[in-house]
N, C-alpha and C positions, 0 to 999 in steps of 0.2 A: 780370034784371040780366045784363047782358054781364060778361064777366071778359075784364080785358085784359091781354097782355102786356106788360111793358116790361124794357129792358134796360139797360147803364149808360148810354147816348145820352139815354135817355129817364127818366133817375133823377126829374128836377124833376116832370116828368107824375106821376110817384108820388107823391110827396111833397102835392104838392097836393091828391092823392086824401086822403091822411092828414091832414091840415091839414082837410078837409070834413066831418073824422068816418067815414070810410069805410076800408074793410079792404083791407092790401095785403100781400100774401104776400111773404117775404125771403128771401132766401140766408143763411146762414152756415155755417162748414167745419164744423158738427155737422150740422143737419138746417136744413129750411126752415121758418120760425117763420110766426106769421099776424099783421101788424102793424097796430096801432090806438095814435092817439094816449094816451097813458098817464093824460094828464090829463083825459079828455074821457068820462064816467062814460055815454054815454050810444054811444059807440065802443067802449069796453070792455064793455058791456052786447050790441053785435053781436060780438064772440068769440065769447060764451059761445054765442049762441044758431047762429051758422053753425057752431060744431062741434059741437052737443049735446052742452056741456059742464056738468058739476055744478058751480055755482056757491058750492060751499066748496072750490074746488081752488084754491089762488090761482097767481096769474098772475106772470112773471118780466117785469121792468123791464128793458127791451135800451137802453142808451146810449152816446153815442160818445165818453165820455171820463168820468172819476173825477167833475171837476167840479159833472157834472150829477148823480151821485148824492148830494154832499153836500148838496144843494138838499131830499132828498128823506131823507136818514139819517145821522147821525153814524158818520164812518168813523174805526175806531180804529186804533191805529198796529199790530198784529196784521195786519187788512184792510188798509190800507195796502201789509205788507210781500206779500199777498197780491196782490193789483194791480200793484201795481211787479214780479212775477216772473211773472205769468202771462196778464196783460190788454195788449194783447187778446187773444183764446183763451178755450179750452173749459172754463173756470171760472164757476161762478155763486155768489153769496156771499149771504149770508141778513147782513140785518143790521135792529136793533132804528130803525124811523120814528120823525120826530119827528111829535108830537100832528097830527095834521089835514094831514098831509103828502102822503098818493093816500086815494085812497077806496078806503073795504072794498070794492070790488070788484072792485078788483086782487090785496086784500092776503089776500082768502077769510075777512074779518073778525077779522085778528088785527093785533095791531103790530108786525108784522116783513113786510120784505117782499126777494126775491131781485133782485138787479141781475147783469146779463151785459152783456160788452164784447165782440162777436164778431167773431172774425178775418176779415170780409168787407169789403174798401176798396167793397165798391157799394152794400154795409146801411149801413157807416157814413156813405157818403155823402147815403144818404136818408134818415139820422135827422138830420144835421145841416141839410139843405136843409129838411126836416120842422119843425125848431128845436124838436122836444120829441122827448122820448124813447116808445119805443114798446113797449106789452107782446108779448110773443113765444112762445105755446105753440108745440106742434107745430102747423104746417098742415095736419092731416090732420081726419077728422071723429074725434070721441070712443071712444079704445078702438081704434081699423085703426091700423096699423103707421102709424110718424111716417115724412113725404116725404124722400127728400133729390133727388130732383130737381124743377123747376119741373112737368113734366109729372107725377109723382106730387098732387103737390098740385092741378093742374088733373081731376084724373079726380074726387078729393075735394070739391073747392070749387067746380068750374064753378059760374054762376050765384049763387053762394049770396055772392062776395065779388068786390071793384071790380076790385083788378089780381095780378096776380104778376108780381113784380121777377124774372127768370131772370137768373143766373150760372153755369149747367151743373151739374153733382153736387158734390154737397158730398163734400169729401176724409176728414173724422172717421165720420161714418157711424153714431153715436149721441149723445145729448143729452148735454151738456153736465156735468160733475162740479158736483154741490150741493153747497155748504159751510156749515153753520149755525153763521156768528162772533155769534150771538146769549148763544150759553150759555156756562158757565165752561170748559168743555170742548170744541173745532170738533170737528164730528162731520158727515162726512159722510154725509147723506141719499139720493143719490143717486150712483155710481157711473161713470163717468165717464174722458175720455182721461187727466186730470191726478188720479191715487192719491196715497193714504198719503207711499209712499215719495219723493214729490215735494214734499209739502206739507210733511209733520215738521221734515224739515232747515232749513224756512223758520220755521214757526213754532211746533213741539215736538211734543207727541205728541196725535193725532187719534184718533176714536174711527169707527166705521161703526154707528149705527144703523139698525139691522133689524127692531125691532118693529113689529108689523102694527098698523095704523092701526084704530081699533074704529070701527063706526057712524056712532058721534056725534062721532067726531073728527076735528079739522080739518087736515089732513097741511098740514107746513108749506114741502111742497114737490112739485111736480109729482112724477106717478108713483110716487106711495107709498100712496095708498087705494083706486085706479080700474083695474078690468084694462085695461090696456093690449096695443097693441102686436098684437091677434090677428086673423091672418087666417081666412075663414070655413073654413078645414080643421082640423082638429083635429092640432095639431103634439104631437111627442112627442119627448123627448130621448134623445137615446144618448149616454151619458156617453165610452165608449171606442172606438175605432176595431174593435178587436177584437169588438166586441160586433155591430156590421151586420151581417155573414152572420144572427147569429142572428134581430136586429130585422125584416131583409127576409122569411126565413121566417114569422118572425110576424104581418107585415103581410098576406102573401099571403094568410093563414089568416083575413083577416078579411073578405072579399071586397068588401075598398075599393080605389078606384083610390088609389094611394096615387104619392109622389113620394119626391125626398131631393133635401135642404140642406145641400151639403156641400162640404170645398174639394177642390181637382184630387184630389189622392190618393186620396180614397177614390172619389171618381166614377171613375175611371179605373179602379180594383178591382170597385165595387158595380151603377156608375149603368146596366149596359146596358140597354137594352129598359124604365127606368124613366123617369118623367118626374122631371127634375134641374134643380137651378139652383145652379151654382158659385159656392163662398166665396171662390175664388183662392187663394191660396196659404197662406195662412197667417191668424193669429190680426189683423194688421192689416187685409190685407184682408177677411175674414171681417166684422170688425167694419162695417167700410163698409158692406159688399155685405148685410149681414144683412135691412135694412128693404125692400132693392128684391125679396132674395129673396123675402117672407114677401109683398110686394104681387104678384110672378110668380104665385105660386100661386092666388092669387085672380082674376086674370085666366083661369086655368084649372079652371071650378069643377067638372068630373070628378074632379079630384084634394082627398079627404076627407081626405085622412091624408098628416102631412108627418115624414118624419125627418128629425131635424135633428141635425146633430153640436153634442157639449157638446165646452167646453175647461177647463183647469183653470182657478182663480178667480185666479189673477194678474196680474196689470199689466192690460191692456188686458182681459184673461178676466174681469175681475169684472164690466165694463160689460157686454162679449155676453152671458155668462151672468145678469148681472141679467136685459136685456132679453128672453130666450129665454124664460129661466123664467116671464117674466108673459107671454107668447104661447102657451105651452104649457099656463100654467093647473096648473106645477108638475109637468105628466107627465113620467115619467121612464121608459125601458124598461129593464125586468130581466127578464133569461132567466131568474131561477126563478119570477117571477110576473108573466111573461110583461109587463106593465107598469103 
C-alpha cells in the first residue's frame, strides 16, 4: 500500500480515503492521531491491526463539533460546561453511550466511550468533509513514543495506512487530558495540557485516578494498561538537575553508549562529548519536544541508555512525568542505589 501525503489543499482526497473505510493519519495541537471512520466496524478493525494494537484499549471518538456527540451519548450539563470552556483543545471527556450507539470496538467493550474536539482547522476540516467522525489513537505502532510530526508517523506507518493529512508539528506535544464525566466523581484518567486546577473552578472537585489497570481489566482510557511511549533504549529518570554529574558517572560505568534528554541548561553543563537531544527551555517545551526526543534516539540505535530529566508533577509536569515514566518502565536514578 502506498501512503500518501496530503495537506490542507488536498483535505477532500483524504476524506474520501476515510469515507472508503481506509486509514488517514491527522494532525492535532497534541500528537498525530490515526483516523478511520468511527462508524465503520470493519475501519476501525484496521486501527487496531496497523498499530498492533490490544483490542480491549478502546479508542477515542475525534469530532468537529458537540453536535455529533450527542448523536452518540447523552451530554450532561457538567460536560457541557466542560465543552463550552475548553473545546476545541486538548480535553477528552469519557461519557456514558446510549444502547447500540458505536460498536464495542471503539468502545473496548464497555458503555462509555471518549470524545475529543481538537484544535486543528485541517482535522476539523476532514472530519467534516468526512461527514462522520473519526476514531484517533496515537499514529504511531503499539507502545513507540506517539508522532507529533507527519514525518514521525510516516517512519511508523509507511505502507501499513492510505494517507497522512500533514500540518507541520503539533504545538502541545502530549495526548490530550482524559476526563471520566461517567462516575459520580470526574476523575481524571489521563494527565494532560488542561489539569485539576483548570477543570475544578468549572465544574468542582476532580479526582486523578492512578490505580494500575489489572489483567483482565479493561482501562477505560487510552494509556493506562499498555507500556507505552518507549523507545528501543533503555531510558532512566533523573529526578534533579543536581543529581547528572552523578547519573553520567554512573552511566559511564555501565559500558553502554548512553545519550541525555534534556533541556538547554543542563546540556550546556553535562551534554559535551555525549549524544543529546534538547528539551528547550523549559517545562512547555520539554513537554513538546519529549516524543520527538525519545523517537531521536531510536533513529540512533548505539545509544542503549537514555537520561532523561524529571520535573516536578505540576501543571504541565504531571503530563511529561506521566509520559516519561511509562517510557522508562518507572526507572528512576539514585546515587545511593545507583538506580
Amino acid at each position: 500500500m502506498e501512503t500518501k501525503i496530503f495537506t490542507r489543499a488536498t483535505v477532500a482526497d483524504a476524506a474520501a480515503l476515510i469515507q472508503a473505510g481506509e486509514l488517514v493519519a491527522f494532525p492535532t495541537e497534541t500528537v498525530y492521531g490515526l483516523g478511520a471512520d468511527a462508524t465503520n466496524v470493519s475501519a476501525v478493525e484496521k486501527v487496531y491491526k496497523a498499530k498492533g494494537r490490544p483490542s480491549d484499549n478502546p479508542l477515542i471518538v475525534t469530532v468537529a463539533d458537540r453536535e455529533t456527540v450527542s448523536r452518540f451519548a447523552t451530554i450532561t450539563p457538567e460536560a457541557a460546561k466542560l465543552m463550552d470552556a475548553f473545546w476545541p483543545g486538548s480535553l477528552t471527556i469519557i461519557l456514558p453511550i446510549k444502547p447500540g450507539a458505536l460498536s464495542m470496538k471503539v468502545t473496548g467493550g464497555l458503555q462509555t466511550a471518549a470524545f475529543r474536539n481538537p484544535q486543528n482547522e485541517a482535522t476539523l476540516d476532514l472530519i467534516r468533509t468526512a461527514g462522520t467522525p473519526i476514531v484517533g489513537p496515537s499514529a504511531n505502532l503499539s507502545g513507540k513514543p506517539s508522532p507529533t510530526t507527519a514525518q514521525h508517523v510516516l517512519h511508523d506507518m509507511d505502507g501499513r495506512i492510505a494517507g497522512i493529512l500533514d500540518d507541520g508539528p503539533c504545538e502541545v506535544g502530549v495526548e490530550s487530558t482524559v476526563i471520566d464525566m461517567s462516575t459520580d466523581v470526574p476523575a481524571i484518567l489521563r494527565p494532560g495540557a488542561v489539569d485539576e486546577t483548570m477543570l475544578e473552578p468549572i465544574i468542582g472537585p476532580v479526582s486523578s485516578d492512578k490505580h494500575k489497570v489489572g489483567a483482565k481489566e479493561t482501562p477505560k482510557a487510552p494509556g493506562m494498561k499498555y507500556k507505552h511511549y518507549a523507545p528501543e533504549a533503555q531510558v532512566v529518570i533523573v529526578d534533579k538537575p543536581a543529581d547528572f554529574p552523578a547519573a553520567i558517572a554512573w552511566a559511564q560505568t555501565t559500558s553502554q553508549t548512553f545519550g541525555i534528554l534534556a533541556t538547554d541548561g543542563l546540556l550546556a553543563q553535562y551534554g559535551q562529548d555525549i549524544e543529546e537531544y534538547s528539551l528547550g527551555a523549559d517545562i512547555t517545551t520539554a513537554t513538546r519536544d519529549l516524543f520527538a526526543g525519545l523517537r531521536y534516539f531510536d533513529l540512533h540505535p548505539q545509544v542503549s541508555l537514555v537520561l532523561a530529566e524529571g520535573f516536578p508533577t505540576d501543571g504541565l509536569g504531571s503530563a511529561y512525568m506521566n509520559r516519561i515514566e511509562k517510557s522508562a518502565g518507572g526507572q528512576h536514578f539514585s546515587s545511593k542505589s545507583e538506580h
